[in-house]
Steps between C-alpha positions, in 0.01 A plus 500: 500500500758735588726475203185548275420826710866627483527420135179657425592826708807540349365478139243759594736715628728487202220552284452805665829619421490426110186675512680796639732492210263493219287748665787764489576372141140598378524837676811556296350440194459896385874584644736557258819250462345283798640145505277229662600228753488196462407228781487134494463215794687220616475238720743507734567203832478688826842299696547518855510196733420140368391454171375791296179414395353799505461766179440793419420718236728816402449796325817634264550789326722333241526861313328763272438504182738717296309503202420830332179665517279649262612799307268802484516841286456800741697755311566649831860671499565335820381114463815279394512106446835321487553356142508140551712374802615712782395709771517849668734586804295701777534571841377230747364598849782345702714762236673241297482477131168308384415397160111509376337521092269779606535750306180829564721698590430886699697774618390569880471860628883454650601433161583161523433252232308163617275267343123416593592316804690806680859312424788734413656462138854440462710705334836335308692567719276370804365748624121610507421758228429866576277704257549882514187732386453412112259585221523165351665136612564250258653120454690406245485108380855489675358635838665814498292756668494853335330761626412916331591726800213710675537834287734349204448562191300182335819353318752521774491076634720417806584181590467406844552152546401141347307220708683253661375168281671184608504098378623262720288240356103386649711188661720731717236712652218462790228629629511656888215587716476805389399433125794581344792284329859425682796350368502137679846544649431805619837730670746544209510837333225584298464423140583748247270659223487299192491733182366268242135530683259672371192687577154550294391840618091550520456132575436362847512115589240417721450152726576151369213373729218339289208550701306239361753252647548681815118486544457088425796444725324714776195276424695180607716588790118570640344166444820371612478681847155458486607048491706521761305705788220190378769263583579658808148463551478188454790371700325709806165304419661162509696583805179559701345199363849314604467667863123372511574119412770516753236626763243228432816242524 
């Protein structure tokens, strides 16, 4: 009776947390460059003394999918999608270099230069880029940042600074806690810009969640919870049947 209960515990309890996952993937579906988790289960043999003949079930976050997300036309001097592979360098709360693919760019009041989610963008150079007071901003395809001083005459461009685009290949990178990718062996130096990336200015990339999927999959992690609090309720039934047989005895 017992190992039935603690089995079907545990599996509720994991189910819970998968559910957890694809419920923030489908509330990521509309933010741009988010990449979803994934989560699987395994049964794992809970060891201790004598022989382990208990299990449980266990909820991994094997990774995230790196794939790309859809491309949309905004035409918005500010949106920017990475070409192909690669990935922005922005400023991560703990104040370490982060890398993300969101590109909706904005120039807050301070005149700092962040994307959608309030992260800093990297400069070249690594450090977070600085807009002074400008009639006009643009992005070349190279992600050099150009800018028509407040009060300049139309034709007079200055270059400020290019975006810090870097590729250290999908296989090398992570996602933390705090949505944004990591190099895996995290501590050396960080990585350097690579020049041969490129930018399509007026496009934004948007979520790689399909919500169809995320929707079906939130569908059967709740009939699956839904089985094992009716196993736990049966196991509870049968145990006060067992405890009434034993009284009659």
């Amino acid at each position: 009776m017992d190992r039935s209960l603690y089995i079907a515990m545990n599996g509720a309890k994991q189910t819970l947390l998968a559910q957890t996952a694809n419920a923030n993937n489908l509330a990521n579906t509309q933010t741009a460059g988010f990449k979803s988790d994934l989560e699987q289960f395994r049964a794992m043999p809970t060891f201790g003394p004598g022989y382990p003949s208990r299990v449980y079930a266990m909820t991994e976050r094997p990774g995230s999918d790196m794939s790309s997300g859809s491309l949309q036309t905004t035409g918005r001097d500010l949106d920017v999608a990475v070409s192909g592979d690669g990935w922005f360098a922005v400023k991560g709360k703990d104040g370490s270099e982060a890398y993300t693919r969101a590109g909706d760019l904005r120039i807050t009041t301070q005149g700092l230069l962040e994307n959608g989610a309030g992260q800093q963008m990297m400069g070249e150079q690594g450090q977070p880029i600085a807009i002074p007071p400008a009639q006009k901003v643009e992005i070349g395809v190279d992600g050099t940042i150009s800018i028509i001083p407040q009060g300049s005459n139309a034709t007079t461009l200055v270059v400020l600074d290019r975006l810090k685009m870097v590729n250290p290949g999908n296989e090398n990178m992570e996602k933390g806690e705090d949505g944004l990718l990591h190099l895996k062996n995290a501590g050396g130096p960080p990585l350097t810009a690579d020049a041969n990336l490129k930018l399509m200015p007026g496009v934004l990339e948007g979520s790689n969640v399909n919500p169809m999927s995320a929707m079906v999959e939130m569908i059967e992690l709740s009939r699956n919870f839904e089985l094992q609090t009716k196993v736990m309720k049966n196991v509870d039934d049968l145990a006060g049947a067992t405890t009434k047989l034993m009284q009659m005895a």
